[in-house]
Every structure is written in C-alpha cells, then in structure tokens.
N, C-alpha and C positions, 0 to 999 in steps of 0.2 A: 295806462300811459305812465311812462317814468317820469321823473320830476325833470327833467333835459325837454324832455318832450314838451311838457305846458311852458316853459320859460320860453322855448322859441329862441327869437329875435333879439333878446331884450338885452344880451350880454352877460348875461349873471351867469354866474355856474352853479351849480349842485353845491358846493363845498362851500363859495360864499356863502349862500342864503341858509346851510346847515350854520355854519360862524355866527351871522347875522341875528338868527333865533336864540342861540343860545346868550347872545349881548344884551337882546330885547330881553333875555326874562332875566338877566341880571341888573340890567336898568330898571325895569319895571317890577320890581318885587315878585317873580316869577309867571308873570302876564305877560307872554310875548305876543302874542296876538290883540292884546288893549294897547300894549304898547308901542307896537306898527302903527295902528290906526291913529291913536295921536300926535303921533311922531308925522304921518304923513300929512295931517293938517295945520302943522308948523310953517309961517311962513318962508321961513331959513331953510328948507329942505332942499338941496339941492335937484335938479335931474338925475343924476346916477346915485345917487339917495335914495330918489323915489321910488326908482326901478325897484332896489333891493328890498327897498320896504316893501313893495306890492306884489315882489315873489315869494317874500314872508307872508303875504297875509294870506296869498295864494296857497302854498303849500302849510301854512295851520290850518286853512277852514279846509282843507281836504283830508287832515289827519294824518 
C-alpha cells in the first residue's frame, strides 16, 4: 500500500507528512519519530497537528 493509501481520510498528503519528518528530525536532534510522539502528547497540539503528527509516526514505524 502507498503512503496515500494508509492516510485515507485524514487530509494530509504524501508531501506534507515527507516536510513534517524532515522538521521533526531537525527539531528533535535527528529523532523524528521520538519527536512526533512527544510532540503529540503536548497539550497545545492542535487537531490538524495531530493528524500530521500521527501520519509521521505512521509512516516512520513502517519505514
């Protein structure tokens, strides 16, 4: 399944969530997948925040 495929619904595109990854591992000293998961347990995280966080974390733990 391509990465369109698992996102669905959710809004995000492919391009975001490649953007997103590379933000995370510049914020997070090249953790972008520690630093989704933080980021998503923030209480400031907006809704369409969260989406993109949770198609980051989706598409790191699948590699």
């Amino acid at each position: 399944m391509n990465l369109l495929g698992w996102l669905g619904g959710s809004g995000v595109t492919a391009a975001e969530v490649r953007a997103e990854v590379w933000r995370l591992g510049a914020r997070h000293r090249g953790e972008p997948l520690d630093g989704a998961l933080k980021e998503l347990n923030e209480a400031e995280t907006s809704p369409a925040q969260a989406a993109l966080l949770k198609a980051c974390v989706q598409h790191l733990r699948r590699g």
